[in-house]
C-alpha positions in Angstrom: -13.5 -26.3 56.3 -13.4 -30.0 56.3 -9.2 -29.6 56.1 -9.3 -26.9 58.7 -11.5 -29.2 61.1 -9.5 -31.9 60.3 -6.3 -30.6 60.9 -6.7 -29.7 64.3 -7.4 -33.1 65.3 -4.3 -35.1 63.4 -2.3 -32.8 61.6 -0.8 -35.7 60.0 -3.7 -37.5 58.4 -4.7 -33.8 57.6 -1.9 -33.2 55.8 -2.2 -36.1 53.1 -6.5 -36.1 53.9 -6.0 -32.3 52.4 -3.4 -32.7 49.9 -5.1 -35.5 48.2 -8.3 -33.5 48.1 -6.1 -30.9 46.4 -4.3 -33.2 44.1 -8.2 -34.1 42.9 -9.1 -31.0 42.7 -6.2 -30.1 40.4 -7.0 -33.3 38.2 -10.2 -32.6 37.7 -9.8 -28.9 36.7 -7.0 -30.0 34.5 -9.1 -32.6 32.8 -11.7 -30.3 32.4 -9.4 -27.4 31.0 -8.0 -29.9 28.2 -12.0 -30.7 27.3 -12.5 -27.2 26.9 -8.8 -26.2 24.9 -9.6 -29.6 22.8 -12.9 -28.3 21.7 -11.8 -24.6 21.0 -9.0 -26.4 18.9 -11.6 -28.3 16.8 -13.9 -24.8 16.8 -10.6 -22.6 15.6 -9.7 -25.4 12.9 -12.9 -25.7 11.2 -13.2 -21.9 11.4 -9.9 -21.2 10.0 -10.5 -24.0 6.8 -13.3 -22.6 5.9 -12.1 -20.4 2.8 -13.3 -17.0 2.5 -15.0 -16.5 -0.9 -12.0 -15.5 -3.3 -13.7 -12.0 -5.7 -11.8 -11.7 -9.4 -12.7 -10.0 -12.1 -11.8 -9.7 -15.7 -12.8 -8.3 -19.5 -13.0 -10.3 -22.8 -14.5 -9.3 -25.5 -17.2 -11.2 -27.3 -15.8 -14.4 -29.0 -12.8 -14.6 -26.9 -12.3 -16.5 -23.9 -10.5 -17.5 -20.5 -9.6 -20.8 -18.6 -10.5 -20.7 -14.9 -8.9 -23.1 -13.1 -9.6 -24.9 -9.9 -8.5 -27.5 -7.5 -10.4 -30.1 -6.1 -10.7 -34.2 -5.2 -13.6 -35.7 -7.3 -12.3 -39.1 -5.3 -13.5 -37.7 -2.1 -17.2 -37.0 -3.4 -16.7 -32.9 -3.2 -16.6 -31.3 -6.7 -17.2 -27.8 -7.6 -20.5 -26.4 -9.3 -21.1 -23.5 -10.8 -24.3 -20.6 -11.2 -23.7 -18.0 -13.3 -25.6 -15.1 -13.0 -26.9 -13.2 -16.6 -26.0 -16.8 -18.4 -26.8 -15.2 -21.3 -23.5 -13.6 -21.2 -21.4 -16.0 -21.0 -21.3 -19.6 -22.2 -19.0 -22.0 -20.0 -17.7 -25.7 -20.4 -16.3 -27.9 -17.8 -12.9 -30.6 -18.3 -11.9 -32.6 -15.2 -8.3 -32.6 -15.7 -6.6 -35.6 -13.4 -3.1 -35.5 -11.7 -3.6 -39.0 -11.4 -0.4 -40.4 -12.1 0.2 -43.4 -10.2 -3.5 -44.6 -10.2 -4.0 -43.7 -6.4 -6.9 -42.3 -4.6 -7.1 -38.8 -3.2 -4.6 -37.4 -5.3 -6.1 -33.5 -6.8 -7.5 -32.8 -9.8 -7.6 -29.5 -12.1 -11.1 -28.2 -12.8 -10.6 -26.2 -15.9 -13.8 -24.0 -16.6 -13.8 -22.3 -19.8 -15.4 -19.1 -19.8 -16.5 -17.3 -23.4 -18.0 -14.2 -24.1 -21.5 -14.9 -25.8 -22.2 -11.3 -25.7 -22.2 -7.7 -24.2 -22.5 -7.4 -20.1 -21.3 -8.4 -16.8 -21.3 -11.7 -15.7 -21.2 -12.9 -12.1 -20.3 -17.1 -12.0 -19.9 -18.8 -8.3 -18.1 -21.8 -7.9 -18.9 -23.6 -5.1 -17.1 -26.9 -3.9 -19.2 -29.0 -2.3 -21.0 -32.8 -1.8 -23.7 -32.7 -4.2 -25.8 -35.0 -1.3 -25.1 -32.5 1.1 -27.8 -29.8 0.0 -28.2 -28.8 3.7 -24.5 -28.4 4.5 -22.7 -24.8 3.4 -20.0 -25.3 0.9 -16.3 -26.0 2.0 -14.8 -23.5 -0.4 -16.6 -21.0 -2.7 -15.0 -19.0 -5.7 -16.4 -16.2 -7.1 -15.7 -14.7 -10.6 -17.0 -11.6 -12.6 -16.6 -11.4 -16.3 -17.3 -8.1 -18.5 -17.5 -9.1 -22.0 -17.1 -6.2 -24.4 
């Protein structure tokens, strides 16, 4: 209205009164549209690094065992834990393998987890890589692996 109003009384200072207004307008919905596409960025991103849980399975018999093998930073404070579930089952020791080679920081490490068949049953272990301060935070990555021993 205030352009309409305006522009029957000097077309001319309408003109750049209105297009100015306009040219605002169009800042400030632009502004506010690459707020918006900036935060749904940072939503999609953290969505799309959180790893889904990876499911395996596999049979030993009792005495033998299997090496499961992980990546992870140990320089960056996250490391992975693990729970097994029916402990009993399976007895499981942890090496830190380094890939280290030129003595600088952040490079990956191997976490070797090795996995033996103490006796009969199904054993669910979950891996989770995480912070150990960060009890209240979920895990960045989780790794699930079930083990029939024979």
């Amino acid at each position: 209205m205030h352009c309409s109003k305006h522009n029957k009384r000097h077309p001319s200072k309408a003109a750049m009164h209105c297009g100015s207004s306009i040219t605002s307008r169009i800042a400030i919905i632009t502004k506010t549209m690459k707020k918006n596409l900036s935060i749904a960025l940072i939503i999609i991103t953290t969505w799309s690094c959180q790893q889904k849980p990876k499911l395996m399975g596999t049979t030993i018999k009792v005495g033998e065992s299997i090496t499961h093998e992980l990546e992870g930073n140990p320089s960056t404070g996250y490391t992975w834990q693990y729970k097994a579930e029916n402990p009993e089952i399976v007895k499981i020791t942890e090496e830190i393998v380094s890939e280290n080679k030129d003595g600088m920081v952040g490079t990956p490490s191997k976490f070797k987890y090795k996995i033996e068949g103490a006796s009969a049953g199904t054993a669910q272990i979950i891996f989770t890589y995480r912070r150990s301060w960060e009890t209240d935070v979920p895990p960045a990555q989780s790794d699930t692996l079930t083990v029939n021993v024979e």
